[in-house]
Backbone as a ProteinNet text record, in pm:
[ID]
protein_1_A
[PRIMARY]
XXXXXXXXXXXXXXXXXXXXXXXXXXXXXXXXXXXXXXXXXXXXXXXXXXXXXXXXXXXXXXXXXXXXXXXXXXXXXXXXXXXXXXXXXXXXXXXXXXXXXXXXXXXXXXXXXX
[TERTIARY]
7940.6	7973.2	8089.5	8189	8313.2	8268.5	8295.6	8313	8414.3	8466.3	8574.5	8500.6	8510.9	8469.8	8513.5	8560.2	8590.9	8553.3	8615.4	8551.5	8718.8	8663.3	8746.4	8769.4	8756.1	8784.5	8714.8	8771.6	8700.3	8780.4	8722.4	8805.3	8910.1	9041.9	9108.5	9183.3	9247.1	9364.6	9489.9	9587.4	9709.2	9808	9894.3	9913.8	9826.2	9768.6	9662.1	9659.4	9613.7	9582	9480	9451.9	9316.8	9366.2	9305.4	9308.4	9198.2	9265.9	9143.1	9155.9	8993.1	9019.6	8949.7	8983	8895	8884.6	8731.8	8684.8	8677.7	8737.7	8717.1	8604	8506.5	8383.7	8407.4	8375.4	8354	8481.5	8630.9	8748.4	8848.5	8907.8	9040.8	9106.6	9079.6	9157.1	9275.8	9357.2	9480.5	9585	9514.8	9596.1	9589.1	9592.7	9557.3	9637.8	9688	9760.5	9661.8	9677.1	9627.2	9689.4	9588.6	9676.6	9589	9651.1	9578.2	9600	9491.5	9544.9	9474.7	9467.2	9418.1	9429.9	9335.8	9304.8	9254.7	9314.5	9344.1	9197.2	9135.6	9068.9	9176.7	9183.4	9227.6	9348.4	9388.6	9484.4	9454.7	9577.8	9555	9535.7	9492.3	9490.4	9631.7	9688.7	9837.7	9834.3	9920.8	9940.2	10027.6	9962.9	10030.3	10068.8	10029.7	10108	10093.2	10104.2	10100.2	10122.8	10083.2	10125.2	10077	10187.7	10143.9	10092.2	10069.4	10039.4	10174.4	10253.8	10397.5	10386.3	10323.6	10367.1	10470.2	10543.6	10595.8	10536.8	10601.9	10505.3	10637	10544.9	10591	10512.4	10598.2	10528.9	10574.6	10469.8	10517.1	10587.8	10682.6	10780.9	10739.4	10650.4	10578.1	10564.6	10520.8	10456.3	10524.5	10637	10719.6	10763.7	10736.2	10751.7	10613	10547.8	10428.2	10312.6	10300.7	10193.4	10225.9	10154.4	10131.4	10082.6	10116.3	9970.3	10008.9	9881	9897.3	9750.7	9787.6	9661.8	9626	9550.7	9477.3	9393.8	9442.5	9381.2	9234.3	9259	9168.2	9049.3	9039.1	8931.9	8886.3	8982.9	9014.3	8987.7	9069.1	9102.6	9211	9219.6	9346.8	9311.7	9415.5	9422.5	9570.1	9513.9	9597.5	9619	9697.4	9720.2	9842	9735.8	9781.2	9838.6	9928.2	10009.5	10073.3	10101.2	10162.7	10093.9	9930.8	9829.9	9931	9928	9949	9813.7	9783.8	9734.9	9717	9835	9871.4	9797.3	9800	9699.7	9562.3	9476.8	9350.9	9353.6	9235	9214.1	9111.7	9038.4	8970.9	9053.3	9055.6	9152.3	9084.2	9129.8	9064.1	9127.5	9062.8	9121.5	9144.8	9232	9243	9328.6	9230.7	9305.9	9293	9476.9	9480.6	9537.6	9499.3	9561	9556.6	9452	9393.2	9325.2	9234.7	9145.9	9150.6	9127.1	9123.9	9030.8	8977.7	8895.1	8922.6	8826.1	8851.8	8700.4	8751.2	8612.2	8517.1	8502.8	8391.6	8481.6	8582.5	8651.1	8603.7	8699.6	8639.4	8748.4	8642.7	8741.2	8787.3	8932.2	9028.2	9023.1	9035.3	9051.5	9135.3	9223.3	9324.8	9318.2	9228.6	9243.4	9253.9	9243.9	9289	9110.1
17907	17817.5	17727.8	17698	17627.6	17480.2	17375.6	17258.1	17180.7	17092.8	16986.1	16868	16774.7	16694.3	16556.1	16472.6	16371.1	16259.1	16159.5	16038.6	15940.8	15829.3	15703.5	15616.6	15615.2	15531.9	15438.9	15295.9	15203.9	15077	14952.5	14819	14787.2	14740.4	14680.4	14588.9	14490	14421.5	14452.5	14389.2	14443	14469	14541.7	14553.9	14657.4	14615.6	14693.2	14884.9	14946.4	15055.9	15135.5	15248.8	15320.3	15481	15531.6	15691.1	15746.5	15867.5	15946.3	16132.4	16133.3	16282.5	16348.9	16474.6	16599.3	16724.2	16733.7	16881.9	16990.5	17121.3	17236.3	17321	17384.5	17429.7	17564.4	17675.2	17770.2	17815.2	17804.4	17861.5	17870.6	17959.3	18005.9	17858	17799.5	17649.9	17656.4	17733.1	17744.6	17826.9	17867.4	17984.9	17884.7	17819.4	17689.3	17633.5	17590.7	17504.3	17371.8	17251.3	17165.1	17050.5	16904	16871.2	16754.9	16603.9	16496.3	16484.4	16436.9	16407.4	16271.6	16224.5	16061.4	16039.5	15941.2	15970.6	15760	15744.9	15584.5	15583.4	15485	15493.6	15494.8	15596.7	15594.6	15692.4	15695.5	15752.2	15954.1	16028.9	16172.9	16200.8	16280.5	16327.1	16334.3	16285.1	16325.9	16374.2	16451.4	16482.8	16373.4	16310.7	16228.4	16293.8	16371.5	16445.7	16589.4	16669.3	16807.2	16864.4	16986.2	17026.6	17119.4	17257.2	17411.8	17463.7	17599.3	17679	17659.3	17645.6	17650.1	17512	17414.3	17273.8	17220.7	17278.2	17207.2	17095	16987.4	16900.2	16843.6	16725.9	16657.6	16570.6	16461.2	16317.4	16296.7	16233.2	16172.1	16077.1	15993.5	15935.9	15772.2	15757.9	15596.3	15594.4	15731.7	15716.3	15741	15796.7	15798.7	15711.6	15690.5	15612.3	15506.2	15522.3	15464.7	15575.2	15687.3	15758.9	15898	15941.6	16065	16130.4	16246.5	16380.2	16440.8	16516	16576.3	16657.6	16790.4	16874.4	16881.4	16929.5	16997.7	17120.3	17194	17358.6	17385.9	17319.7	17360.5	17330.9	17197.4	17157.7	17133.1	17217.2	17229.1	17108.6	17057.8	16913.9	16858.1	16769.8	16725.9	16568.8	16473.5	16372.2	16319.1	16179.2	16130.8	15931.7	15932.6	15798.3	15696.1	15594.9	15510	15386.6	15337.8	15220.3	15121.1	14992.9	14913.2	14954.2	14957.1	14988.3	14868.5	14899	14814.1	14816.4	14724.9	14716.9	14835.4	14924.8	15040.3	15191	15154.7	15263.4	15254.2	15180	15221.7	15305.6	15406.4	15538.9	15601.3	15736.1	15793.4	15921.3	15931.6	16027.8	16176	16271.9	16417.3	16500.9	16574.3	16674.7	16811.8	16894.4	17000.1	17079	17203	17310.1	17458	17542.5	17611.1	17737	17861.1	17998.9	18118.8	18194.5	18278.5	18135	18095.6	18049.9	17860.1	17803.2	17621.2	17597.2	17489.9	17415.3	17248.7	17181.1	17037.1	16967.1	16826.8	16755.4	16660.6	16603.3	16528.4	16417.3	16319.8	16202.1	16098	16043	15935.4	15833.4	15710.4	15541.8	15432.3	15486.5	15380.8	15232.3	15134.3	14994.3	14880.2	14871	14770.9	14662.2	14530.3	14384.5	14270.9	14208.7	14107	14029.4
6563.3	6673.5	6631.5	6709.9	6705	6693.5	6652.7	6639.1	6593.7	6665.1	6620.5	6625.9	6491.8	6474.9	6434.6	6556.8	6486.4	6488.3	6364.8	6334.6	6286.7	6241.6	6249.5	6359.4	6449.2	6573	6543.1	6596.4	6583.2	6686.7	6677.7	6710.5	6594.1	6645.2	6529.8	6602.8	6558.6	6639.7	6660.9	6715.4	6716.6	6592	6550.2	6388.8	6308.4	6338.3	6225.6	6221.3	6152.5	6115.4	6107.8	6150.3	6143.8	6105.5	6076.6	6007.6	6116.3	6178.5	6234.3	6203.2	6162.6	6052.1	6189.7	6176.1	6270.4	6184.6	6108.5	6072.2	6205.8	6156.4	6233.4	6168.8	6222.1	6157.9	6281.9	6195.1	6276.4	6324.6	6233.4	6291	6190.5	6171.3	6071.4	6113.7	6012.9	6055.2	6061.1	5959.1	5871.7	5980.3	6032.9	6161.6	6314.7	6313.5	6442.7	6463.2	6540.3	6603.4	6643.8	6549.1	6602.7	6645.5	6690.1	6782.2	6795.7	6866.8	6856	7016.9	7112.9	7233.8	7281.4	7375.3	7406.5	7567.8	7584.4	7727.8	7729.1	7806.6	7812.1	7968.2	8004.6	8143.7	8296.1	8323.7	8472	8468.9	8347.5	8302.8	8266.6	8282.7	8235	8058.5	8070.2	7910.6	7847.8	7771.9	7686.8	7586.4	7529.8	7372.5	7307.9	7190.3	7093.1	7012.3	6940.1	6823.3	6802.7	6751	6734.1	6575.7	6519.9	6390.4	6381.9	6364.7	6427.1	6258.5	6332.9	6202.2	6077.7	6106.6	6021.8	5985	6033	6000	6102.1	6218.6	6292.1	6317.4	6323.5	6371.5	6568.5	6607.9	6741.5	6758.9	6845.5	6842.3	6939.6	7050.1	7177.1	7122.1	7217.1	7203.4	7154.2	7197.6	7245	7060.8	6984	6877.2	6753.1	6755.2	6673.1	6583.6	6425.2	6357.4	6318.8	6394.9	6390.2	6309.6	6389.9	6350.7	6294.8	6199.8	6126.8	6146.7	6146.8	6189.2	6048.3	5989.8	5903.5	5884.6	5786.3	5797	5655.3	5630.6	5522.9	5524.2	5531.9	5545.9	5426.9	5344.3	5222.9	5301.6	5373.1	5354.4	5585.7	5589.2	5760	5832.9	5794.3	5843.8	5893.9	6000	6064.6	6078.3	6033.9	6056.8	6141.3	6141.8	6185.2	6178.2	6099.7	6016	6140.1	6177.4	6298.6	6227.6	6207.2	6188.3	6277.4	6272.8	6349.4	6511	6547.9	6656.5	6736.9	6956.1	6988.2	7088.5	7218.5	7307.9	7396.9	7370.1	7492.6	7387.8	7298	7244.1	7240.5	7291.8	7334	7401.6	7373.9	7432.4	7355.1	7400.7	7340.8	7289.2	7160.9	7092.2	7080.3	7109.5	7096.9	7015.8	6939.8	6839.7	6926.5	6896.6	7012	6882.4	6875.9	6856.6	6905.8	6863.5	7022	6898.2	6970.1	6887.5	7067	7034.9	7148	7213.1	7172.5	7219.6	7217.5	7314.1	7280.9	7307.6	7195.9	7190	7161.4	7202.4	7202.9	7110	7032	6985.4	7107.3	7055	7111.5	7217.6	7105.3	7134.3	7052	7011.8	6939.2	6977.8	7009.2	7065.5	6935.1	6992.1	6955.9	7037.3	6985.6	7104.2	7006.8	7034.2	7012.1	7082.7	7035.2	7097.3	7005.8	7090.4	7036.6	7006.5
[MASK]
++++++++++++++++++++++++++++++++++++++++++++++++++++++++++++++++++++++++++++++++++++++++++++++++++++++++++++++++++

């Protein structure tokens, strides 16, 4: 059975930093296209970052310079290292990875306040 699993989300203030990891269980991790996406209330689902089988990576625009995506195949893992958080990034963040087949995690909440 497929699972994406992620964790780190939490409250932080503005400035601040959070790391969010997503295990893949049940999938050639290394052959994946994965992918960070976020979904604000009222708002559509977006892609924030991306990082293909090759390591291409892409960053929505808002996020550039701020945030990291990065993988680890050994241990089929995808993170994603949040820096300089503002107000406009609260959201619930989703792990998404795509080959033949897509799958999505659970979500895990980000909240940036004050």
């Amino acid at each position: 059975q497929v699972q994406l699993v992620e964790s780190g989300g939490a409250l932080v203030q503005p400035g601040g930093s959070l790391r969010l990891s997503c295990t893949g269980l049940g999938i050639p991790f290394s052959l994946y296209n994965m992918a960070w996406y976020r979904q604000a209330p009222g708002n559509a689902r977006e892609l924030v970052a991306s990082i293909g089988e090759y390591y291409n990576i892409y960053y929505e625009d808002s996020v550039k310079g701020r945030f990291t995506i990065s993988r680890d195949n050994a241990k089929s893992a995808l993170f994603l290292q949040m820096n300089g958080l503002k107000l406009e990034d609260t959201a619930t963040y989703y792990c998404h990875a795509q080959r033949v087949h897509t799958y999505w995690g659970q979500g895990t909440q980000v909240t940036v306040s004050t």
